[in-house]
C-alpha positions as a LaTeX table, in Angstrom:
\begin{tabular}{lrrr}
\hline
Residue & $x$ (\AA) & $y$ (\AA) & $z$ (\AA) \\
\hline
Unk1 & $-15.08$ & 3.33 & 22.40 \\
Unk2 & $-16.71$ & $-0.24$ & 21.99 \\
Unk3 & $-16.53$ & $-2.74$ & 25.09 \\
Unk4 & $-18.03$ & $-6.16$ & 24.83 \\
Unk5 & $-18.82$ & $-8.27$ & 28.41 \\
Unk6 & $-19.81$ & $-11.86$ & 28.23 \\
Unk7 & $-20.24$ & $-14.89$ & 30.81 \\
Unk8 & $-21.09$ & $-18.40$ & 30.54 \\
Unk9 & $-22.70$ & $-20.96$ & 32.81 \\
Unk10 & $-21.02$ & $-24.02$ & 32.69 \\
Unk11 & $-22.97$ & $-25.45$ & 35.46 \\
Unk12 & $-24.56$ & $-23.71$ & 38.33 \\
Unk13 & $-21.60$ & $-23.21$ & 40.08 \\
Unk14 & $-19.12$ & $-22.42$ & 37.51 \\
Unk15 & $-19.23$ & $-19.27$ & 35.48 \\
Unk16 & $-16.45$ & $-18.08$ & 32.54 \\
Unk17 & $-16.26$ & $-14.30$ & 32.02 \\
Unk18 & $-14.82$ & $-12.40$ & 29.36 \\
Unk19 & $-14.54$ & $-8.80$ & 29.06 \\
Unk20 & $-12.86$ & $-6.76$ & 25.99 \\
Unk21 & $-12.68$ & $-3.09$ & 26.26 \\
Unk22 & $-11.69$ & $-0.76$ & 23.61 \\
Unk23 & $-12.60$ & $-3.66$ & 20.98 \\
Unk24 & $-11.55$ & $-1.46$ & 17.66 \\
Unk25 & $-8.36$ & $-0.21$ & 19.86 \\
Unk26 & $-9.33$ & 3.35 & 19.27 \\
Unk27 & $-7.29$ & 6.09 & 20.53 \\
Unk28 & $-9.05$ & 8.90 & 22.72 \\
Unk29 & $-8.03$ & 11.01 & 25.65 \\
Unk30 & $-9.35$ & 10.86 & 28.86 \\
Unk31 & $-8.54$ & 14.71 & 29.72 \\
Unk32 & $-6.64$ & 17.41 & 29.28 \\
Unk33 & $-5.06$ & 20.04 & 31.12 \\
Unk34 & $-3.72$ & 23.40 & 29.90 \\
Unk35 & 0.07 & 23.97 & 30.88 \\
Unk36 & 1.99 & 26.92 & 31.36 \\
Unk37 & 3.03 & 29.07 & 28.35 \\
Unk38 & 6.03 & 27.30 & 26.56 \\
Unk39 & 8.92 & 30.10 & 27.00 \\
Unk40 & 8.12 & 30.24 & 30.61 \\
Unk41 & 9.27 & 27.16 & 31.71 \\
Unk42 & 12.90 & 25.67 & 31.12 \\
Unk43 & 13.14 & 23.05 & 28.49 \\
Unk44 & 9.81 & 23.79 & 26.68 \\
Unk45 & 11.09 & 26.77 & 24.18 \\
Unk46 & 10.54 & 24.39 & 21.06 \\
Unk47 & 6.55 & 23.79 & 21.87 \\
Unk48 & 4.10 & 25.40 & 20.21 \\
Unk49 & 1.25 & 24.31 & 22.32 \\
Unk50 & 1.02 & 24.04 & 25.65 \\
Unk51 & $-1.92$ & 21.65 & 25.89 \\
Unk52 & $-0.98$ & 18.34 & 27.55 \\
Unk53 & $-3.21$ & 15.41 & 27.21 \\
Unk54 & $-4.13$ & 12.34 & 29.45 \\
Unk55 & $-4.42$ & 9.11 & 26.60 \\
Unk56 & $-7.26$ & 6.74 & 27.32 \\
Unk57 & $-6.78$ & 2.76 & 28.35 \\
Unk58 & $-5.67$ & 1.17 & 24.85 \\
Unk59 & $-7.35$ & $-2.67$ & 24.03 \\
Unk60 & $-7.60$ & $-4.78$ & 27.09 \\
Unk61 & $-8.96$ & $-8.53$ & 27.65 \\
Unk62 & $-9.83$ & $-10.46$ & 30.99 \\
Unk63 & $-10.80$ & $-14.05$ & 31.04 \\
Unk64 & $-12.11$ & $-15.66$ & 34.34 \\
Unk65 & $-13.43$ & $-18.14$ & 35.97 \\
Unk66 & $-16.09$ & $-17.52$ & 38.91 \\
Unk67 & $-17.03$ & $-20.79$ & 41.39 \\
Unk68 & $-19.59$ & $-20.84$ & 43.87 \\
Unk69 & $-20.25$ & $-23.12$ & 46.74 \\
\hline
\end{tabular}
């Protein structure tokens, strides 16, 4: 994962901020658990595996402005 962070000083009380995360959008999991066994629990007969994973944050962009006094 690629994240890009960038502010700018428009005078020395005003600041714009940008931050990108996941630039390329990639997908990736954060973690992963393993489950119970598939014909043990009601509803899950048709699964194979009984891995269940947590997805990671897809693209996201901020924009701000920051003013001191």
């Amino acid at each position: 994962m690629f994240n890009l962070n960038a502010d700018y000083a428009i005078s020395e009380q005003i600041q714009i901020l940008a931050k990108v995360e996941n630039v390329f959008d990639k997908k990736y999991y954060s973690f992963g658990l393993l489950g119970e066994e598939p014909d043990e629990v009601v509803g899950l007969e048709h699964l194979s595996d009984n891995r269940f994973y947590g997805p990671g944050s897809p693209r996201g962009v901020w924009l701000g402005l920051r003013a001191t006094f």
